[in-house]
N, CA, C and O atoms as a printed pandas DataFrame, in Angstrom:
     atom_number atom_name residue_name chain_id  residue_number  x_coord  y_coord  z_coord
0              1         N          UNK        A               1   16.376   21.941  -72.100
1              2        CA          UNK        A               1   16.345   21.747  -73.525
2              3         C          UNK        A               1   15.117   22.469  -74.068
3              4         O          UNK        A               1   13.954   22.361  -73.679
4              5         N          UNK        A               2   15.641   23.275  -75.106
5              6        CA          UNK        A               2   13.957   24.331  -75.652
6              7         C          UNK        A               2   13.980   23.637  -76.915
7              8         O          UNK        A               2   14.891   23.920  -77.693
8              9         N          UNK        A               3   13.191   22.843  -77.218
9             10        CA          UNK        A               3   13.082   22.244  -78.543
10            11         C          UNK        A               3   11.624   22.088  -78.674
11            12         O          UNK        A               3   10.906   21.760  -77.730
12            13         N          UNK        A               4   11.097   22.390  -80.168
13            14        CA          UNK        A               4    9.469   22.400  -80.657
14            15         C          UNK        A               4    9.652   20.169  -80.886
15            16         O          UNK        A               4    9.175   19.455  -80.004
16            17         N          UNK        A               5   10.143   19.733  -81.742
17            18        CA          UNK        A               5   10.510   18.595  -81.963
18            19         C          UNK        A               5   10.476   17.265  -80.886
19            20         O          UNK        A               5   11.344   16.998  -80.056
20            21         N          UNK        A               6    9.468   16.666  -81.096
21            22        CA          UNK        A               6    9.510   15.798  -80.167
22            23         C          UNK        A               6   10.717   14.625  -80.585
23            24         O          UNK        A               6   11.528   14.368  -79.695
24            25         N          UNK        A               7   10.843   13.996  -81.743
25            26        CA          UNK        A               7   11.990   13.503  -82.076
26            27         C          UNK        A               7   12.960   13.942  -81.525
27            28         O          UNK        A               7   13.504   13.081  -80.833
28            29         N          UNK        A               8   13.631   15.273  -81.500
29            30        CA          UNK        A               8   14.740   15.685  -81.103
30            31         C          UNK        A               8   14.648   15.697  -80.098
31            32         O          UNK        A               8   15.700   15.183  -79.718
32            33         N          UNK        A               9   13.757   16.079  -78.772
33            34        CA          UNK        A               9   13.979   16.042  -77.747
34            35         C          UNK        A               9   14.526   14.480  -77.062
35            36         O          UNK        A               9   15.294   14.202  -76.141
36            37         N          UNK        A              10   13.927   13.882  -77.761
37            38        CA          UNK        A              10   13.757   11.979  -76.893
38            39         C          UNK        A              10   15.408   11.569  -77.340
39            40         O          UNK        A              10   16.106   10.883  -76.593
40            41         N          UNK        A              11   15.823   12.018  -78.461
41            42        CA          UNK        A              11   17.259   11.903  -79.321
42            43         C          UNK        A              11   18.323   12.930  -78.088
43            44         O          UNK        A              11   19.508   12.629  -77.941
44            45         N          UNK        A              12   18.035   13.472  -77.725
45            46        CA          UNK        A              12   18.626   14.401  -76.411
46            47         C          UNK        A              12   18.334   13.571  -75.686
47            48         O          UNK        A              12   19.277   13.787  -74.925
48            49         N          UNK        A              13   17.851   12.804  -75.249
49            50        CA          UNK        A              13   17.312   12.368  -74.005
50            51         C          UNK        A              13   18.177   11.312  -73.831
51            52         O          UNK        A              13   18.464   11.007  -72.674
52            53         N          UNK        A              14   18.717   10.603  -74.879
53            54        CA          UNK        A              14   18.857    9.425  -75.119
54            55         C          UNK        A              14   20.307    9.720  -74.864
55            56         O          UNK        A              14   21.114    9.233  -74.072
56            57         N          UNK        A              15   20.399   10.683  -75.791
57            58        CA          UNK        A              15   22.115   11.181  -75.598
58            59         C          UNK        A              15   22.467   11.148  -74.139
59            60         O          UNK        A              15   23.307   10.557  -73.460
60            61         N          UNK        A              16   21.741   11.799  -73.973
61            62        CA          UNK        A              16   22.532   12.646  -72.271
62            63         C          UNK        A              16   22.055   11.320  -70.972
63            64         O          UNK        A              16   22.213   11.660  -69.799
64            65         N          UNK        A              17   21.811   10.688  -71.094
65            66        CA          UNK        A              17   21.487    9.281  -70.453
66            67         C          UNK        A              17   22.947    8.928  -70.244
67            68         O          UNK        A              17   23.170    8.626  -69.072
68            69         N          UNK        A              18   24.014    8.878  -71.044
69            70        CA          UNK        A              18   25.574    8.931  -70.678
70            71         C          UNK        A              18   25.960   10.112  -69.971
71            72         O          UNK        A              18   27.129   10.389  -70.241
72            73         N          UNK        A              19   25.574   10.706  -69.380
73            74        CA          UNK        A              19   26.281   11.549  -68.291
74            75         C          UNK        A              19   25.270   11.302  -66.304
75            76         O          UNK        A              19   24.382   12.042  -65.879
76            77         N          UNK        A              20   25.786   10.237  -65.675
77            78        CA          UNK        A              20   25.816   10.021  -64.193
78            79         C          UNK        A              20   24.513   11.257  -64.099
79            80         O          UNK        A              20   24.215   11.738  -65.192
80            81         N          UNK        A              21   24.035   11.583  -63.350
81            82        CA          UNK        A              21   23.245   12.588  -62.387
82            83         C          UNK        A              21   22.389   14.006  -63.140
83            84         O          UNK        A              21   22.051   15.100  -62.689
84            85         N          UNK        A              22   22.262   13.389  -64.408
85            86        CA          UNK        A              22   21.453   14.393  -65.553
86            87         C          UNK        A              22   19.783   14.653  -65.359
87            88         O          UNK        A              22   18.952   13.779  -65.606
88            89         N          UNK        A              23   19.508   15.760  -64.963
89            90        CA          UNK        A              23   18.364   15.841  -65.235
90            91         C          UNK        A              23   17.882   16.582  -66.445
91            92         O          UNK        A              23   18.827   17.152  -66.990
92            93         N          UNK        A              24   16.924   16.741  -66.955
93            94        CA          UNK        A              24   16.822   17.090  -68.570
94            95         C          UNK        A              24   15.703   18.150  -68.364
95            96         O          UNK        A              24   14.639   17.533  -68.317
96            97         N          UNK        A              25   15.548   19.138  -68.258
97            98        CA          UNK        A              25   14.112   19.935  -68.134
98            99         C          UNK        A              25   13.738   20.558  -69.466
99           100         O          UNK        A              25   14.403   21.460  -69.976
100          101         N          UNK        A              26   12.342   19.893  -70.156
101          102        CA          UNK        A              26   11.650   20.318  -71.427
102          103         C          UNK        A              26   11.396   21.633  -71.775
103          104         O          UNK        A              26   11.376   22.140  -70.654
104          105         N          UNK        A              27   11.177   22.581  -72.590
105          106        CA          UNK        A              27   10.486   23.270  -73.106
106          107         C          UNK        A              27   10.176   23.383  -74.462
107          108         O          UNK        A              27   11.047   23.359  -75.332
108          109         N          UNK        A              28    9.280   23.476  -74.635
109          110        CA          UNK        A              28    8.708   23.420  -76.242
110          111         C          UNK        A              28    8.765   24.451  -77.405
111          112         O          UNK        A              28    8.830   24.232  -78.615
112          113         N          UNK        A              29    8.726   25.529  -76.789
113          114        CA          UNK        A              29    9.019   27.032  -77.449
114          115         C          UNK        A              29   10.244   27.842  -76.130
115          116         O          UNK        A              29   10.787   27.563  -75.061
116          117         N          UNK        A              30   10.146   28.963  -77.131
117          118        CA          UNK        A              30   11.443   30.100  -76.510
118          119         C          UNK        A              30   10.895   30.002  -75.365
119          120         O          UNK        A              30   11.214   29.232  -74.459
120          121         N          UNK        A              31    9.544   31.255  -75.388
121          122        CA          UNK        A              31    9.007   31.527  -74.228
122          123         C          UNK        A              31    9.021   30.488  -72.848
123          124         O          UNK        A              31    9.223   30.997  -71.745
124          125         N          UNK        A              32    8.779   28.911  -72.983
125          126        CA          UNK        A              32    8.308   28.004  -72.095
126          127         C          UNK        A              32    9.791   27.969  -71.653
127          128         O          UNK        A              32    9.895   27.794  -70.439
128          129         N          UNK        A              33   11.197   28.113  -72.442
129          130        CA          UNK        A              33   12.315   28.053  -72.043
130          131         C          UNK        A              33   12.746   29.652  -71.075
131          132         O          UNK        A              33   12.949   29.728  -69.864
132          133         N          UNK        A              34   12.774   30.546  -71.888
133          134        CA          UNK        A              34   12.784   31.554  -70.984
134          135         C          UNK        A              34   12.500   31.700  -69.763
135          136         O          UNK        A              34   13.219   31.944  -68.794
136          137         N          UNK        A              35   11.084   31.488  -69.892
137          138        CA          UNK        A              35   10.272   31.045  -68.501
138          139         C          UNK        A              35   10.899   30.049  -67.315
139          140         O          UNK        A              35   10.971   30.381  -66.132
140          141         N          UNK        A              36   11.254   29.017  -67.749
141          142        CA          UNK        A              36   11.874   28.079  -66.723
142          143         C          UNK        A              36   13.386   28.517  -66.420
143          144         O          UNK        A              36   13.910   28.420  -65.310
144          145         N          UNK        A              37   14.077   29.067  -67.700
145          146        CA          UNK        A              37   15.423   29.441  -67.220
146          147         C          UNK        A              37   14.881   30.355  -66.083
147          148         O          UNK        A              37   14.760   29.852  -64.966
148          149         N          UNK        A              38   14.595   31.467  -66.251
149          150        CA          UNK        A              38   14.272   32.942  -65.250
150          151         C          UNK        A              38   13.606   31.916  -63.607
151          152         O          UNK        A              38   13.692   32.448  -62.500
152          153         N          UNK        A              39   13.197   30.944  -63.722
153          154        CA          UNK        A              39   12.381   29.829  -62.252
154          155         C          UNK        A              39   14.120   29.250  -61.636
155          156         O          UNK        A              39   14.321   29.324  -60.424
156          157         N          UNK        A              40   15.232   28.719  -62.544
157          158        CA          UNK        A              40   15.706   28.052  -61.234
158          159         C          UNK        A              40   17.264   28.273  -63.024
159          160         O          UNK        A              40   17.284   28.512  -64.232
160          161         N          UNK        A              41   17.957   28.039  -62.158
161          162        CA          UNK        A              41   19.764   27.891  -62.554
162          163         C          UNK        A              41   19.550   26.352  -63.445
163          164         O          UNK        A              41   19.032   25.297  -63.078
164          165         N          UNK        A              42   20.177   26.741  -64.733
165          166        CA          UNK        A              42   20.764   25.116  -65.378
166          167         C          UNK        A              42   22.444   25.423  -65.843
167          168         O          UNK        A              42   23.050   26.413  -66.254
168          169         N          UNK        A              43   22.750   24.218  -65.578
169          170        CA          UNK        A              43   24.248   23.946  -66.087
170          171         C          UNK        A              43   24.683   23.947  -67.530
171          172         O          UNK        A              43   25.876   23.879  -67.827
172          173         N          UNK        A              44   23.740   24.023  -68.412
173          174        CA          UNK        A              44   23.676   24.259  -69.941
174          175         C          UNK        A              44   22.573   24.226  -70.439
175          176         O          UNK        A              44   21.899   23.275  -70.042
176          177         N          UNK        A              45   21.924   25.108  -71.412
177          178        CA          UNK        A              45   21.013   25.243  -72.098
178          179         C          UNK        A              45   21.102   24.527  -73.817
179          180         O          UNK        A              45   21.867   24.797  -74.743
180          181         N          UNK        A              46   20.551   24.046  -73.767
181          182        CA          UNK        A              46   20.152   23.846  -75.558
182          183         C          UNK        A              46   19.446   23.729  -76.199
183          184         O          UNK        A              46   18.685   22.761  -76.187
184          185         N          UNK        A              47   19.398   24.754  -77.106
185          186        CA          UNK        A              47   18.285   25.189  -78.275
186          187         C          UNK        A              47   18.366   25.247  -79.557
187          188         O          UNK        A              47   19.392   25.164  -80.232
188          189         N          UNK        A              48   17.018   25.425  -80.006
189          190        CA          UNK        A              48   16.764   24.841  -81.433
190          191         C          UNK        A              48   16.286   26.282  -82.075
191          192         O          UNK        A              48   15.748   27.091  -81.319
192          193         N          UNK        A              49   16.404   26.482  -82.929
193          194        CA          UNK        A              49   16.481   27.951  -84.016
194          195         C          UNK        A              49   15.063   28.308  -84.021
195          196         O          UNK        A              49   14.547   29.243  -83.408
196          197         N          UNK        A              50   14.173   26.975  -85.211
197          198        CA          UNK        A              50   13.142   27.402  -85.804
198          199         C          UNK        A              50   11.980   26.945  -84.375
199          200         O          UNK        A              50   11.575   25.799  -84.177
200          201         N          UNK        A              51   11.776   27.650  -83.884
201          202        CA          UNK        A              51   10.433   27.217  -82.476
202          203         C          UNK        A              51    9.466   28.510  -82.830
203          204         O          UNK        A              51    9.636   29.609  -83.358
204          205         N          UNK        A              52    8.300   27.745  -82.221
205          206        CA          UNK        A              52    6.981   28.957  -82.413
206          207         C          UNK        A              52    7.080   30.235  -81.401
207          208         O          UNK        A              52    8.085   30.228  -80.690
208          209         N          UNK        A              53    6.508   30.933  -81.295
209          210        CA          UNK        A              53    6.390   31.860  -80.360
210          211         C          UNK        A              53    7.686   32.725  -79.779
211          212         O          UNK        A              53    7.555   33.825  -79.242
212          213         N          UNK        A              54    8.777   32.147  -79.946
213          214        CA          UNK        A              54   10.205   32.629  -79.840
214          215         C          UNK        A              54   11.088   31.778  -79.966
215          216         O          UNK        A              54   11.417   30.782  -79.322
216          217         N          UNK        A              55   11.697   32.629  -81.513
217          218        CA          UNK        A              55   12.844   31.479  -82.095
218          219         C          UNK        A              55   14.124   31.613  -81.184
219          220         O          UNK        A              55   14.223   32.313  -80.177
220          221         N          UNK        A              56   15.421   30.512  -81.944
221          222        CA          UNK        A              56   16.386   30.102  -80.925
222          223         C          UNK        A              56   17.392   31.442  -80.742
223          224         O          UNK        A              56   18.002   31.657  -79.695
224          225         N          UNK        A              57   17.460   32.243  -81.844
225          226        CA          UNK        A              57   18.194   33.499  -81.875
226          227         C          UNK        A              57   17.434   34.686  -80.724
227          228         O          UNK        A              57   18.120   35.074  -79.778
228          229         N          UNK        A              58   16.445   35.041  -80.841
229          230        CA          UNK        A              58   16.072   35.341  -79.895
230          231         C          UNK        A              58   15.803   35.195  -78.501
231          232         O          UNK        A              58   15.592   36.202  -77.824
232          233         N          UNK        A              59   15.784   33.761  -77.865
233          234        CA          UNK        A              59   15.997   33.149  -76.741
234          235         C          UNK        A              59   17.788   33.777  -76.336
235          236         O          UNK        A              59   18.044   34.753  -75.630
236          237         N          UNK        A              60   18.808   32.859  -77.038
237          238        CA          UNK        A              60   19.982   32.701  -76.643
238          239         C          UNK        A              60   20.322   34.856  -75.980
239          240         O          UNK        A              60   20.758   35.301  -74.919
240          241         N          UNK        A              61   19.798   35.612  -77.373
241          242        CA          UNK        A              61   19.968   36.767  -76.827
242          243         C          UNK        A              61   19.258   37.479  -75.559
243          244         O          UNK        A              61   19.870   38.360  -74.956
244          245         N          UNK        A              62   17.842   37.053  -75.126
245          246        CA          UNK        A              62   17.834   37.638  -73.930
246          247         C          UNK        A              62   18.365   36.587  -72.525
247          248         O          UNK        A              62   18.372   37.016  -71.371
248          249         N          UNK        A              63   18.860   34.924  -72.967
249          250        CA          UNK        A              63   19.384   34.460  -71.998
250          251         C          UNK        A              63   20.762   35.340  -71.082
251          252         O          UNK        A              63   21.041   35.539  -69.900
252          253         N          UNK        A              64   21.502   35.768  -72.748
253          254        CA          UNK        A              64   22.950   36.344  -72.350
254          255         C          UNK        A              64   22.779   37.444  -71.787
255          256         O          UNK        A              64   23.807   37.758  -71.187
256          257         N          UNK        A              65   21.401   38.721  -71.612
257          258        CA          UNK        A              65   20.984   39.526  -70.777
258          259         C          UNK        A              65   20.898   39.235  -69.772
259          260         O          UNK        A              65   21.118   40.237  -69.091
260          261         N          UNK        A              66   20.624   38.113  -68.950
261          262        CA          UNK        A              66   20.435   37.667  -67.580
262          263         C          UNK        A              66   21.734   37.759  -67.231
263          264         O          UNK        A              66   22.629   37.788  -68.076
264          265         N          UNK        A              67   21.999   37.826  -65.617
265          266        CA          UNK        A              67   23.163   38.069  -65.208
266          267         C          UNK        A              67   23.429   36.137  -64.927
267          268         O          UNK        A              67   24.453   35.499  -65.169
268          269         N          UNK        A              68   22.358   35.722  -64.464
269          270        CA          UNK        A              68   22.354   34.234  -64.156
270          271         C          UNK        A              68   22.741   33.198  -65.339
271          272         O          UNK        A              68   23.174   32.054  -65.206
272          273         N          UNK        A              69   22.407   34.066  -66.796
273          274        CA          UNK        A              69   22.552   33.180  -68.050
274          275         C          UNK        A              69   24.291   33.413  -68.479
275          276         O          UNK        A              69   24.877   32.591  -69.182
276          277         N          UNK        A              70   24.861   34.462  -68.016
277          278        CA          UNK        A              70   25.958   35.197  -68.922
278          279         C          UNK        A              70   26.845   33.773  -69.173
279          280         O          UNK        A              70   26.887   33.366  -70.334
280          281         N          UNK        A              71   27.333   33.245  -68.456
281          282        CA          UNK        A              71   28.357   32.203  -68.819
282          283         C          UNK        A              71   27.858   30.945  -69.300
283          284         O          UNK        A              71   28.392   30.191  -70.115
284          285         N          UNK        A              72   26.573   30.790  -68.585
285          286        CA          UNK        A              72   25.974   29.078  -68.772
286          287         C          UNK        A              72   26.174   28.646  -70.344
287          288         O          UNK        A              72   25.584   29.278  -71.221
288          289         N          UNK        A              73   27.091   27.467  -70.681
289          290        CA          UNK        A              73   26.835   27.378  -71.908
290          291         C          UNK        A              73   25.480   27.152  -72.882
291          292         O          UNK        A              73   24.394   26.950  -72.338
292          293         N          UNK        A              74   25.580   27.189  -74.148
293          294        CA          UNK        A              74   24.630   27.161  -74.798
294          295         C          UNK        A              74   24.995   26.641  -75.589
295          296         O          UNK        A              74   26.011   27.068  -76.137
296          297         N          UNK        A              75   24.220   25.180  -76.170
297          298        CA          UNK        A              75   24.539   24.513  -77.261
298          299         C          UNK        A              75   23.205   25.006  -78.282
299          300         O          UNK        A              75   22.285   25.641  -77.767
300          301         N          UNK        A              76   23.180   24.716  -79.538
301          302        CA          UNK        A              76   22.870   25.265  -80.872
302          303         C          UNK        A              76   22.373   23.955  -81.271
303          304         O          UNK        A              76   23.189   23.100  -80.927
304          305         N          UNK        A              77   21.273   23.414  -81.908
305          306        CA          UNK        A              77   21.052   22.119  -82.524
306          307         C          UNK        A              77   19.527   22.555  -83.529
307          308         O          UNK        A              77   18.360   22.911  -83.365
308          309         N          UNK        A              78   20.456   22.249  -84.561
309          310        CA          UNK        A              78   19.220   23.385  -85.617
310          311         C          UNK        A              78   19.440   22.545  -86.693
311          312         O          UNK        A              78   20.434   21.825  -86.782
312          313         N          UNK        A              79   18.179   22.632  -87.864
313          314        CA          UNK        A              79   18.129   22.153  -88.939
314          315         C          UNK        A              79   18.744   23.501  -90.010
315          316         O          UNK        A              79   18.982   23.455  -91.217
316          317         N          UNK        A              80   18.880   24.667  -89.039
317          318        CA          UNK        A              80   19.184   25.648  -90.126
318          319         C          UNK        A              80   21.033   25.265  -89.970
319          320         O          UNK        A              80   21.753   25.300  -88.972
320          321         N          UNK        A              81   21.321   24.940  -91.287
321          322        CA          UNK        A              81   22.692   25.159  -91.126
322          323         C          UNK        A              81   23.868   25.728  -92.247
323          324         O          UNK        A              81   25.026   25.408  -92.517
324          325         N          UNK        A              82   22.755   26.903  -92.809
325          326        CA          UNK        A              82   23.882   27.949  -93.120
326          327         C          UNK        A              82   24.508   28.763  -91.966
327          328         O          UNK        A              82   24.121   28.985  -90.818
328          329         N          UNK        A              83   26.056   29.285  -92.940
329          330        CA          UNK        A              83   27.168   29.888  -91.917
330          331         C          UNK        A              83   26.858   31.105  -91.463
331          332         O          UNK        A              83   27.346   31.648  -90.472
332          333         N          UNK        A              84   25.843   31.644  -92.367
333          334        CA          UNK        A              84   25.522   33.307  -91.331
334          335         C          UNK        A              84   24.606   32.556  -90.025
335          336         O          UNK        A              84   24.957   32.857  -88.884
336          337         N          UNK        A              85   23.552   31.679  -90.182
337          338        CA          UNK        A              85   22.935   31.523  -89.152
338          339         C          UNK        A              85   23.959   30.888  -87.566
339          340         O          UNK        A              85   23.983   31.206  -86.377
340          341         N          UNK        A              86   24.659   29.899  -88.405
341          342        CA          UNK        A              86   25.805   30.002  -86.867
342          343         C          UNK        A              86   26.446   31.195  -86.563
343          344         O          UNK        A              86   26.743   31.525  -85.414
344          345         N          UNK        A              87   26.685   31.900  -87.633
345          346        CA          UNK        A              87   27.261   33.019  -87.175
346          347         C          UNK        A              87   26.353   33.737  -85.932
347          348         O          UNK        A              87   26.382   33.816  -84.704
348          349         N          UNK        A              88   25.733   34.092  -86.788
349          350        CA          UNK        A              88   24.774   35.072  -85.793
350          351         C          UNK        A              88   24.466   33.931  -84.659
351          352         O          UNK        A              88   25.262   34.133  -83.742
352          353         N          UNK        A              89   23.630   32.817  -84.360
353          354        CA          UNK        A              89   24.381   32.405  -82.788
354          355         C          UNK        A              89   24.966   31.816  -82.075
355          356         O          UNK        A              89   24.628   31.120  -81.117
356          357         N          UNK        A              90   26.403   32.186  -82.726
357          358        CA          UNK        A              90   27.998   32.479  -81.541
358          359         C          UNK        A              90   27.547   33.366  -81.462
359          360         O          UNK        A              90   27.455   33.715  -80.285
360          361         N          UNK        A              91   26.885   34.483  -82.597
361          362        CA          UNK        A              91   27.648   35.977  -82.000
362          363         C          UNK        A              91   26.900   36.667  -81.029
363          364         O          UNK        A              91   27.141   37.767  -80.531
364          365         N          UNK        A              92   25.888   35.832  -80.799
365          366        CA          UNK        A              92   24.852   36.402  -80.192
366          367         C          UNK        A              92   24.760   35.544  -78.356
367          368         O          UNK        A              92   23.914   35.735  -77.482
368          369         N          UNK        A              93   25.818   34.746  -78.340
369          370        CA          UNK        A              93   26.531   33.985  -77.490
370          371         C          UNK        A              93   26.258   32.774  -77.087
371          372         O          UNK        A              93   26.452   32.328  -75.957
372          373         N          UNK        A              94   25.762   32.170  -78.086
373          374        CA          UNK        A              94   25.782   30.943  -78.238
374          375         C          UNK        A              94   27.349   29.983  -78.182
375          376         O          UNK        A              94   28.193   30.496  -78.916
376          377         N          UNK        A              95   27.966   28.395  -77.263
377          378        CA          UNK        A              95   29.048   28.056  -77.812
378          379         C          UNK        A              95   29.281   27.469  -78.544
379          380         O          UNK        A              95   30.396   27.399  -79.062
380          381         N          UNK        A              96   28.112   26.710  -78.904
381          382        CA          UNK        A              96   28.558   25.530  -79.828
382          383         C          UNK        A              96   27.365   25.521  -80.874
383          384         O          UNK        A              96   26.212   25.837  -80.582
384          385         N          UNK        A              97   27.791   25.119  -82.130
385          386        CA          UNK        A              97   25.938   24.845  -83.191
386          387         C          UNK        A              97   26.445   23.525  -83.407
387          388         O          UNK        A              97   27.663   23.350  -83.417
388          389         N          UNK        A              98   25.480   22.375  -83.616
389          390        CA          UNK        A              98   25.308   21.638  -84.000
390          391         C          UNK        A              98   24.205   21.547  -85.533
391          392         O          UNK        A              98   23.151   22.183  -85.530
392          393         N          UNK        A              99   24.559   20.811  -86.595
393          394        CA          UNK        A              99   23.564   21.026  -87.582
394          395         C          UNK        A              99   22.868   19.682  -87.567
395          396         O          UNK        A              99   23.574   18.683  -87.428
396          397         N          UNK        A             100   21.599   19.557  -87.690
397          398        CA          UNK        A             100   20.933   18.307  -87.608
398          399         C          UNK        A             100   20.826   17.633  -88.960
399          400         O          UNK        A             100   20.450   18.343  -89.893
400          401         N          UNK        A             101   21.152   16.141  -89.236
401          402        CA          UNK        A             101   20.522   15.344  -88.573
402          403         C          UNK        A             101   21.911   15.510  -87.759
403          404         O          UNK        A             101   22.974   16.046  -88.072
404          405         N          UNK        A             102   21.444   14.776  -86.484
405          406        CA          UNK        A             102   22.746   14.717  -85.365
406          407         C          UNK        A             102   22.539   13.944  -84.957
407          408         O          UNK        A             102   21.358   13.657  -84.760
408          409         N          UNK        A             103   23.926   12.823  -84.437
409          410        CA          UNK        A             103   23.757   11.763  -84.020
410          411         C          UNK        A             103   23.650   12.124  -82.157
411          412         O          UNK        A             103   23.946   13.223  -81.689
412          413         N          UNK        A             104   23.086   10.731  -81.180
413          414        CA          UNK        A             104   23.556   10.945  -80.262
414          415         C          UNK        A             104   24.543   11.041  -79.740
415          416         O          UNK        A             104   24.417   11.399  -78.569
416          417         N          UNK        A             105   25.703   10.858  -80.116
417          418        CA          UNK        A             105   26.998   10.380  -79.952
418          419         C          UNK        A             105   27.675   12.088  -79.780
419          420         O          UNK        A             105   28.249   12.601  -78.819
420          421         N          UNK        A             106   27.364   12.590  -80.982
421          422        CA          UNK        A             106   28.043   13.961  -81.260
422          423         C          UNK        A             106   27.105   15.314  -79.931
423          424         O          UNK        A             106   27.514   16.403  -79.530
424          425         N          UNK        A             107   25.794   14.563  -79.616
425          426        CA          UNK        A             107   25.210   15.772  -78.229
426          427         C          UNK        A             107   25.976   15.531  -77.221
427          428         O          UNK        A             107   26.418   16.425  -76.498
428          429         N          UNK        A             108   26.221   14.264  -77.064
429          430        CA          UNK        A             108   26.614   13.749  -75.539
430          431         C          UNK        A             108   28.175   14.206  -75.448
431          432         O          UNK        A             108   28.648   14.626  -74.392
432          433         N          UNK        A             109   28.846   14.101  -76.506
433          434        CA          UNK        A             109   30.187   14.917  -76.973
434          435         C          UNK        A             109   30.223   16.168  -76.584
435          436         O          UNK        A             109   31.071   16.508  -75.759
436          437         N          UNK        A             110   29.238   17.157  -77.145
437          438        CA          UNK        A             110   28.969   18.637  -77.405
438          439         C          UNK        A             110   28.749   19.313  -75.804
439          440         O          UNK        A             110   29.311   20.326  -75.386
440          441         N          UNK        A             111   27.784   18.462  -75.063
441          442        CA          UNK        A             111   27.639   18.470  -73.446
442          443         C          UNK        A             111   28.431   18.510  -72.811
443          444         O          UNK        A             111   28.759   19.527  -72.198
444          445         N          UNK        A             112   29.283   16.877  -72.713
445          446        CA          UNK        A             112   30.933   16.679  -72.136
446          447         C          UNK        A             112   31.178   17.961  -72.035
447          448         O          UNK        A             112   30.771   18.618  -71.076
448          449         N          UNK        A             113   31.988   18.551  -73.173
449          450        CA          UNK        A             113   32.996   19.420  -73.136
450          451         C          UNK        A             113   32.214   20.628  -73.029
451          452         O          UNK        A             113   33.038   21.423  -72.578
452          453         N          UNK        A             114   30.894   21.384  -73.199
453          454        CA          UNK        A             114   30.562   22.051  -72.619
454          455         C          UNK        A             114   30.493   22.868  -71.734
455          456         O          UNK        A             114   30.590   24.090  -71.616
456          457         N          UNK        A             115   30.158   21.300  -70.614
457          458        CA          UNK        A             115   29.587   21.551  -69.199
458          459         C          UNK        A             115   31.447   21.473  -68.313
459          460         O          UNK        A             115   31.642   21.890  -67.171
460          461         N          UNK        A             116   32.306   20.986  -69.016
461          462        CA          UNK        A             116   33.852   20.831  -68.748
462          463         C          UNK        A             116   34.248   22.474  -68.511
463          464         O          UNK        A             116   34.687   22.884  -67.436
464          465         N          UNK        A             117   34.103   23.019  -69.257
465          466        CA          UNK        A             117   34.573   24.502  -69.589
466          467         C          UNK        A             117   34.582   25.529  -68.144
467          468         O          UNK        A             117   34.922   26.709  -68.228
């Protein structure tokens, strides 16, 4: 999870507590996410737009450069929620946006079927 937001992260946390054998690995900005993706394989990534040092549009695009990132899904959970900004990341290969406020109900949903795919 690359999220600046400590609220949102613990609200993820809380969510994904309904899925058996979850481990949750933090990052705070792009970079700290980048960084840990490029250290070890995750089963889905999810990120947040507005972060310091490297926003979520820029992350998702050099994830989908990795040969290790190409399929892993990517969920979207942003306070930005105009339609060009989802646009641009699906198009940038993101699968899913979520617009915040977001309940837990609707991450743990968004994961499910995700990590199903």
């Amino acid at each position: 999870m690359v999220e600046d937001s400590v609220i949102t992260r613990h609200l993820v946390l809380y969510a994904l507590r309904g899925i058996e054998g979850v481990e949750v690995v933090e990052a705070n900005d792009g970079i700290d996410g980048l960084r840990k993706a490029s250290e070890r394989a995750f089963d889905i990534v999810i990120v947040d737009i507005n972060m310091p040092l490297m926003d979520g549009f820029t992350l998702i695009e050099k994830l989908r450069s990795m040969d290790s990132y190409r399929a892993v899904p990517i969920l979207v959970i942003s306070v930005e929620g105009a339609l060009e900004d989802q646009k641009r990341a699906l198009g940038l290969g993101a699968n899913m946006y979520l617009t915040k406020p977001v309940k837990a109900m609707e991450i743990l949903q968004a994961v499910q079927t995700l990590i199903r795919r």
